[in-house]
C-alpha positions as MATLAB code, in Angstrom:
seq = 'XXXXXXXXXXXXXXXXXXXXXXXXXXXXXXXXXXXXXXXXXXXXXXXXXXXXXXXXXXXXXXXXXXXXXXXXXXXXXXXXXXXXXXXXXXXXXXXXXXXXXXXXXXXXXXXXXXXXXXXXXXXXXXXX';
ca = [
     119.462  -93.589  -58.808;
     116.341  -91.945  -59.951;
     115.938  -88.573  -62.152;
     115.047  -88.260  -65.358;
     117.143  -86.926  -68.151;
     116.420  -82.655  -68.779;
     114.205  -81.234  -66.414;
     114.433  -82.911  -63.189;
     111.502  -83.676  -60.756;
     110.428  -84.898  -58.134;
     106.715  -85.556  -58.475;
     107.202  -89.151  -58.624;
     108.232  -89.697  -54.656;
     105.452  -87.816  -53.660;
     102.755  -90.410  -53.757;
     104.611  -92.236  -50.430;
     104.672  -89.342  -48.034;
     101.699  -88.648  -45.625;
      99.908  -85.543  -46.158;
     100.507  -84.604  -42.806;
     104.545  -84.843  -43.515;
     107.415  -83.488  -41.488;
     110.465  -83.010  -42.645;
     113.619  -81.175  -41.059;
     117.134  -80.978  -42.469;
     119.551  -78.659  -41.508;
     118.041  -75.875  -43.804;
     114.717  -75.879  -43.069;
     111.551  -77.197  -40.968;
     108.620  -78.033  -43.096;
     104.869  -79.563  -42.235;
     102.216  -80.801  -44.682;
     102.660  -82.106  -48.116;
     101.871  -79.009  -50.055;
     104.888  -77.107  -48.210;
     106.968  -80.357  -48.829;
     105.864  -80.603  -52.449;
     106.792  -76.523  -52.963;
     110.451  -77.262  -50.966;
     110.875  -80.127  -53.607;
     109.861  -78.239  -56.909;
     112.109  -75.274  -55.591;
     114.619  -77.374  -55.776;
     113.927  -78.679  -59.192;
     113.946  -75.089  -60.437;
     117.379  -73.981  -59.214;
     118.785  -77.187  -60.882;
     119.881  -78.718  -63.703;
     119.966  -82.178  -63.014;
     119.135  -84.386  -59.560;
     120.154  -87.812  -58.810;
     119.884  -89.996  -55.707;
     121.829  -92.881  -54.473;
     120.475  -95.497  -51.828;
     124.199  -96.778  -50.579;
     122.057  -98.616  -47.416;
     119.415  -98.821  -45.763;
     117.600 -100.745  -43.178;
     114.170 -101.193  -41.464;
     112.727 -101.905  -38.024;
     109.622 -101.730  -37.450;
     108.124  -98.368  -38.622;
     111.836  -96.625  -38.970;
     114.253  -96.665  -41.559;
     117.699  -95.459  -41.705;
     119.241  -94.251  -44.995;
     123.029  -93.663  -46.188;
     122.458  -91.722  -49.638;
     124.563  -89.929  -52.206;
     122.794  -86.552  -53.994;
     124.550  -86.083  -56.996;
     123.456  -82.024  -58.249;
     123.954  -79.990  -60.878;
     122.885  -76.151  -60.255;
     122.369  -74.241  -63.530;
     125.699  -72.761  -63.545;
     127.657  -74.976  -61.401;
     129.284  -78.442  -62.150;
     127.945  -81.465  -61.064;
     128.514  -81.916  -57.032;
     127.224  -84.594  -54.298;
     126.132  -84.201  -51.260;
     126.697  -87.176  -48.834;
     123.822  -88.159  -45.932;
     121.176  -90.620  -43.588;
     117.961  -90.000  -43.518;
     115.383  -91.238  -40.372;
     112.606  -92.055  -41.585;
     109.160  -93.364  -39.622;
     106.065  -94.912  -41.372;
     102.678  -94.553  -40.894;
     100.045  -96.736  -42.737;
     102.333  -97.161  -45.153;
     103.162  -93.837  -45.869;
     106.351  -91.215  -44.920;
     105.321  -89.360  -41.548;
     108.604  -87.756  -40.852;
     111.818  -87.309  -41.981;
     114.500  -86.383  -40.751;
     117.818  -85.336  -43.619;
     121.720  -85.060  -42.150;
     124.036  -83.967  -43.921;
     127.061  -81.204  -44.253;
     126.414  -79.114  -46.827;
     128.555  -76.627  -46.697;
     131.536  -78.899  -46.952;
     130.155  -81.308  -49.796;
     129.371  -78.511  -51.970;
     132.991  -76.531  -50.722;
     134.989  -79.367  -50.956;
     133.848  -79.471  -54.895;
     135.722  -75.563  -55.243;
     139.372  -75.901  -55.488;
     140.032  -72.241  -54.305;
     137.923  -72.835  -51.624;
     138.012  -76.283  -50.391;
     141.326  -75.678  -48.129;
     140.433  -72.974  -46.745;
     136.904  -74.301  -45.532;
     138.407  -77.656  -44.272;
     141.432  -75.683  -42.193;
     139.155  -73.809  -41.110;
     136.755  -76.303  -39.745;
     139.615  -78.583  -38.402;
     140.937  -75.230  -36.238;
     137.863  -74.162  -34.928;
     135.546  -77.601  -34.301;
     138.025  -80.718  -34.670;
];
């Protein structure tokens, strides 16, 4: 788990991604490092704390597959996590692309007690 105690950041990671990054989750599309680094310090700013679990991984080649845990704090929210894989390629030695998947409505709804029932009956009726 990485993150620093008080503000968090996320500085640190940027060193390993290409400058030429892409990066797609189900939010957003994003291309170049300096739109990455403003997407990561965003999120720094609407929260209170950030952590990051590697559960697995594994590499081939230039790709690697990720199973993660985000563990979040928002600054008026309690702590939540948001489960996920990541596909990630290499390119002299640095991040090229990524690729984030994840649900996160239902990680962050299934942390709501009013809500969480409502959400999952409603996704079980309508897509399961």
């Amino acid at each position: 788990m990485y993150a620093s105690p008080g503000k968090p950041g996320w500085d640190h990671i940027l060193p390993y991604y290409d400058k030429d990054i892409v990066f797609k989750d189900s939010v957003q599309e994003i291309r170049g490092i300096e739109e990455f680094s403003e997407m990561t310090r965003r999120l720094a700013d609407r929260s209170k704390h950030i952590g990051f679990l590697v559960h697995n991984s594994v590499m081939e080649g230039n790709l690697i597959f990720m199973e993660w845990e985000m563990k979040i704090s928002y600054k008026n929210y309690p702590q939540s996590s948001v489960f996920g894989a990541s596909r990630i390629r290499i390119r002299r030695g640095k991040i090229r692309e990524q690729r984030d998947y994840y649900d996160l409505w239902g990680d962050i709804l299934d942390n709501i007690p009013f809500l969480r029932k409502g959400y999952r009956r409603f996704m079980r009726k309508r897509f399961g």
